[in-house]
N, CA, C and O atoms as a GROMACS GRO file, in nm:
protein
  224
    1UNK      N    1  -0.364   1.006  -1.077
    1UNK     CA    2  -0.444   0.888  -1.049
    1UNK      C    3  -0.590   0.928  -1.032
    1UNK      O    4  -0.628   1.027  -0.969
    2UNK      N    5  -0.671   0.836  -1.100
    2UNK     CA    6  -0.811   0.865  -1.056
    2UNK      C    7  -0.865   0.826  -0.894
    2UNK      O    8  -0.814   0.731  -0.834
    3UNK      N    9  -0.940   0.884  -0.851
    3UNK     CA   10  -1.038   0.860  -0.694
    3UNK      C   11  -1.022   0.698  -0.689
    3UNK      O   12  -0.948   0.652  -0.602
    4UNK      N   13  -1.074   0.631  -0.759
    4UNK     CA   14  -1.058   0.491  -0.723
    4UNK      C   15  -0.976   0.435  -0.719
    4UNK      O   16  -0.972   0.340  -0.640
    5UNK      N   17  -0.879   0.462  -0.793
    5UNK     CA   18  -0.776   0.344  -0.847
    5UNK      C   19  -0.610   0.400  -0.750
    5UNK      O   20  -0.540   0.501  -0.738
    6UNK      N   21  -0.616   0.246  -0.698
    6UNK     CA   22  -0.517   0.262  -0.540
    6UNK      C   23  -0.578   0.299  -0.447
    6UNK      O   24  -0.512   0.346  -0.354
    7UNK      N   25  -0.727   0.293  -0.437
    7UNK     CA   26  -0.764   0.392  -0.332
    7UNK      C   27  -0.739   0.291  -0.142
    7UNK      O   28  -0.756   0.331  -0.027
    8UNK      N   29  -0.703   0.176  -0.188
    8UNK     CA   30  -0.674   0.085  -0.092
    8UNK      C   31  -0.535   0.138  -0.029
    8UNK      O   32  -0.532   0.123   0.093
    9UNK      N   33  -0.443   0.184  -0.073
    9UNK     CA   34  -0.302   0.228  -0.032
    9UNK      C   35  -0.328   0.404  -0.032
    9UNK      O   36  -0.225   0.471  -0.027
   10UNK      N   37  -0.411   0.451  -0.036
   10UNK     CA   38  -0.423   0.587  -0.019
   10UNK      C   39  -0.492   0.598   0.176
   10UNK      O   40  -0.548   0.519   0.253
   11UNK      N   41  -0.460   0.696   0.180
   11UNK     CA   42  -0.487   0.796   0.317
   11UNK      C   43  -0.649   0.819   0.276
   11UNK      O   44  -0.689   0.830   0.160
   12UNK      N   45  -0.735   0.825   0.399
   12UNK     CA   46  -0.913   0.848   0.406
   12UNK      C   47  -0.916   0.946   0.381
   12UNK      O   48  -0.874   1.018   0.472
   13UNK      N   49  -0.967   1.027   0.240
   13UNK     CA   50  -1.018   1.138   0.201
   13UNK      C   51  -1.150   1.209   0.264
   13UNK      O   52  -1.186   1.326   0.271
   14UNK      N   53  -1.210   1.080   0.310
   14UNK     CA   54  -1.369   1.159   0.415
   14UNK      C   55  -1.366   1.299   0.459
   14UNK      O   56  -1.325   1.310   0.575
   15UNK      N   57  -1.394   1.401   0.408
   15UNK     CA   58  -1.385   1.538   0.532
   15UNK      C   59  -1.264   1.626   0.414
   15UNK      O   60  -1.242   1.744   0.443
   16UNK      N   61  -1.211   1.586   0.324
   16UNK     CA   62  -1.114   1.631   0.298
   16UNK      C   63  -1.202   1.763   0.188
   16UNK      O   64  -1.313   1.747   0.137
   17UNK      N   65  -1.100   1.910   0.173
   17UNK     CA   66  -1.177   1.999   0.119
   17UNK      C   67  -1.169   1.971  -0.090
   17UNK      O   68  -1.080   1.898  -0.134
   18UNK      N   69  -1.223   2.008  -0.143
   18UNK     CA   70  -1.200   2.012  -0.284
   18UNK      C   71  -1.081   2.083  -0.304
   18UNK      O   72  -1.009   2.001  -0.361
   19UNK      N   73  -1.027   2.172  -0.292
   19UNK     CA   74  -0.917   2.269  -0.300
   19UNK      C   75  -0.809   2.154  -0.273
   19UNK      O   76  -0.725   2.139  -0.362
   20UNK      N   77  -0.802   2.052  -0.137
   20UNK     CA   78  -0.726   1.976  -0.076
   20UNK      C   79  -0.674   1.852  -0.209
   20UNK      O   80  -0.562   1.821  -0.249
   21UNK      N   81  -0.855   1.792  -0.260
   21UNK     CA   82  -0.847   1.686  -0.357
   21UNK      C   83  -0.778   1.733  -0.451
   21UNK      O   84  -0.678   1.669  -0.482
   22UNK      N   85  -0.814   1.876  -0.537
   22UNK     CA   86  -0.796   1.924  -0.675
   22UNK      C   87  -0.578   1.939  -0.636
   22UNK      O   88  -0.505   1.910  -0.731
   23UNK      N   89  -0.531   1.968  -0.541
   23UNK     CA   90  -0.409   1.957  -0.571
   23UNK      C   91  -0.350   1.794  -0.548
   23UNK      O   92  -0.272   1.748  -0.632
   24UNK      N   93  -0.392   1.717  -0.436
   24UNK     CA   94  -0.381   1.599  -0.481
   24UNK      C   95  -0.368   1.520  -0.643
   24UNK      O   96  -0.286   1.433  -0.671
   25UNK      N   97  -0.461   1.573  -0.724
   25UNK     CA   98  -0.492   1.518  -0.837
   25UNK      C   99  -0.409   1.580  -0.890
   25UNK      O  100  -0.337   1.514  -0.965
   26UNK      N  101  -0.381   1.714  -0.882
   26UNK     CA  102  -0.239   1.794  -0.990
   26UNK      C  103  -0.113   1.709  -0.961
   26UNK      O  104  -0.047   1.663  -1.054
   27UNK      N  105  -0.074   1.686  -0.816
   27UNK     CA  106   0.075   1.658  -0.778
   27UNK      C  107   0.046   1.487  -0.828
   27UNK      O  108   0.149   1.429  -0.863
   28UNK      N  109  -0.046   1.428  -0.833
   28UNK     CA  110  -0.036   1.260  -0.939
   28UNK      C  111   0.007   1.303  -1.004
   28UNK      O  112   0.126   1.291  -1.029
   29UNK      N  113  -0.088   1.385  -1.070
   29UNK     CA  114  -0.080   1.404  -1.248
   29UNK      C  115   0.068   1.432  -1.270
   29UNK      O  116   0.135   1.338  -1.313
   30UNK      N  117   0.128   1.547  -1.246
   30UNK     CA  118   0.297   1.594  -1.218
   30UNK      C  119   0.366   1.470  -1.236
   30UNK      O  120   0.401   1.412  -1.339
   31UNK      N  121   0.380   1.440  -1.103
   31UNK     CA  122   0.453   1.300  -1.079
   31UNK      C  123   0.482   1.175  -1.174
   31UNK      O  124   0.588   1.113  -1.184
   32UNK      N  125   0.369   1.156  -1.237
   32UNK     CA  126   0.329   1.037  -1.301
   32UNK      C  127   0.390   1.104  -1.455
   32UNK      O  128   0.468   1.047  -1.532
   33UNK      N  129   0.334   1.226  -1.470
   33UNK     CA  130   0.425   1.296  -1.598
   33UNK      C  131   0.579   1.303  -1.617
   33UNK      O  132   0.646   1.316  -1.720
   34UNK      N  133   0.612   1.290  -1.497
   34UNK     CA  134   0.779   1.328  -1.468
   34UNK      C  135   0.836   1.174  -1.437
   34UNK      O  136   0.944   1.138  -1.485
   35UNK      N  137   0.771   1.104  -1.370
   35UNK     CA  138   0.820   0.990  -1.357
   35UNK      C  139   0.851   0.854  -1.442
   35UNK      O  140   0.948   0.782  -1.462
   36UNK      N  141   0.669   0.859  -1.494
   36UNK     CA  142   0.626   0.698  -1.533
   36UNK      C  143   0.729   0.640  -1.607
   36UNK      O  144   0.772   0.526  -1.589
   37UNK      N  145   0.785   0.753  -1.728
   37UNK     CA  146   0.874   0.719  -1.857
   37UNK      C  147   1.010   0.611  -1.719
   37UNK      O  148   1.041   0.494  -1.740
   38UNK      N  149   1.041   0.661  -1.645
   38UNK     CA  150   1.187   0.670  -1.602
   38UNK      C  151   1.116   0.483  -1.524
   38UNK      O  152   1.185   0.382  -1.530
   39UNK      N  153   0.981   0.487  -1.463
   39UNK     CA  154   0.954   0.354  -1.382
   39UNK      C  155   0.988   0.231  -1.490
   39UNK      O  156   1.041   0.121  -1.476
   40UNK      N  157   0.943   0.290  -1.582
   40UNK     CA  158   0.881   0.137  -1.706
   40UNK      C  159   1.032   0.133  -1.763
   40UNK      O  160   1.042   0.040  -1.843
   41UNK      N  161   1.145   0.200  -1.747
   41UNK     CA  162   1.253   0.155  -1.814
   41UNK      C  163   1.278   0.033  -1.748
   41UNK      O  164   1.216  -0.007  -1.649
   42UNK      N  165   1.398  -0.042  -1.822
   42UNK     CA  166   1.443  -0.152  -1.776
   42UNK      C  167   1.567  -0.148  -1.635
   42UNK      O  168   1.658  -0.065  -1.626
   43UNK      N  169   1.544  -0.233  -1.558
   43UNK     CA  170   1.664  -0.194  -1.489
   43UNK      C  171   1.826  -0.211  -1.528
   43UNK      O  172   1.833  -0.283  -1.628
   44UNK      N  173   1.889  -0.192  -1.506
   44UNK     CA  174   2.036  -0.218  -1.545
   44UNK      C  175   2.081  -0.340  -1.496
   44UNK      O  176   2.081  -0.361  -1.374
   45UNK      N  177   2.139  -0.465  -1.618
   45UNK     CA  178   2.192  -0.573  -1.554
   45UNK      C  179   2.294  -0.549  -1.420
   45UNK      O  180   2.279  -0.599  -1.308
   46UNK      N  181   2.390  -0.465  -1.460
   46UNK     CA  182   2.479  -0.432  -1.328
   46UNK      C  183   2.380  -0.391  -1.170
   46UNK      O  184   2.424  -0.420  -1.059
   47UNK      N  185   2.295  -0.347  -1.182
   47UNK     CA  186   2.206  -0.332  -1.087
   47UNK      C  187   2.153  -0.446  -1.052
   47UNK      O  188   2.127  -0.445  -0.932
   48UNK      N  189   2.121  -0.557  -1.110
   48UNK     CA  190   2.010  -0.663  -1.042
   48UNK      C  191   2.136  -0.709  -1.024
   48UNK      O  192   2.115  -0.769  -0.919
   49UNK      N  193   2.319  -0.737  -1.058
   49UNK     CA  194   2.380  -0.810  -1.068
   49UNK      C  195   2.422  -0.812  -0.908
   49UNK      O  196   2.453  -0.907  -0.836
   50UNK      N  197   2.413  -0.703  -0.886
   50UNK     CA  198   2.432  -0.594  -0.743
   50UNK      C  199   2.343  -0.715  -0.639
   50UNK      O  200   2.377  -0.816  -0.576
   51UNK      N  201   2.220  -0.646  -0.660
   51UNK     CA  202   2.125  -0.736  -0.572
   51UNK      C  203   2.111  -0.890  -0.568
   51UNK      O  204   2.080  -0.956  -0.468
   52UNK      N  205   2.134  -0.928  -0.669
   52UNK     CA  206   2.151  -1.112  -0.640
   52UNK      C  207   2.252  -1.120  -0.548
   52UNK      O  208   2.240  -1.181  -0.441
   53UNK      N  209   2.392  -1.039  -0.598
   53UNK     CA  210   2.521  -1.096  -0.501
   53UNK      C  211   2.514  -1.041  -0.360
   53UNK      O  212   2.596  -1.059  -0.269
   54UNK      N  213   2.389  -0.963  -0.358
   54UNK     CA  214   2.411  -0.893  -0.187
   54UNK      C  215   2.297  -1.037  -0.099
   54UNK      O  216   2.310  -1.080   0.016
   55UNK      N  217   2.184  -1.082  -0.215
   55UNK     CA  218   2.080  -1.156  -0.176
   55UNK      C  219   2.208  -1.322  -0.040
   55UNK      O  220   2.182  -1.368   0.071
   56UNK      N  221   2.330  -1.351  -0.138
   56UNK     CA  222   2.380  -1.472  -0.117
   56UNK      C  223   2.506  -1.468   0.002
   56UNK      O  224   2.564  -1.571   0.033
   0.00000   0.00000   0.00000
């Protein structure tokens, strides 16, 4: 993630060291590499089928 973007749901960087930021920005980057594919899939009908019948 870039500095700005989410910076509303992020923790106050003020005071924080570069060494501190520069792995911040690796473990996004990681994450978002390893993850994003798996977020944007679709969920499984049997899964939402799950959650409606627990909703009632």
């Amino acid at each position: 993630m870039t500095e700005g973007k989410d910076s509303a749901n992020r923790p106050n960087r003020v005071g924080r060291t570069k060494q501190s930021l520069a792995f911040d920005q690796w473990l996004d980057r990681g994450l978002h590499e390893l993850f994003d594919g798996v977020a944007k899939e679709p969920i499984p009908e049997e899964l939402l089928k799950i959650i409606e019948d627990d909703k009632s």
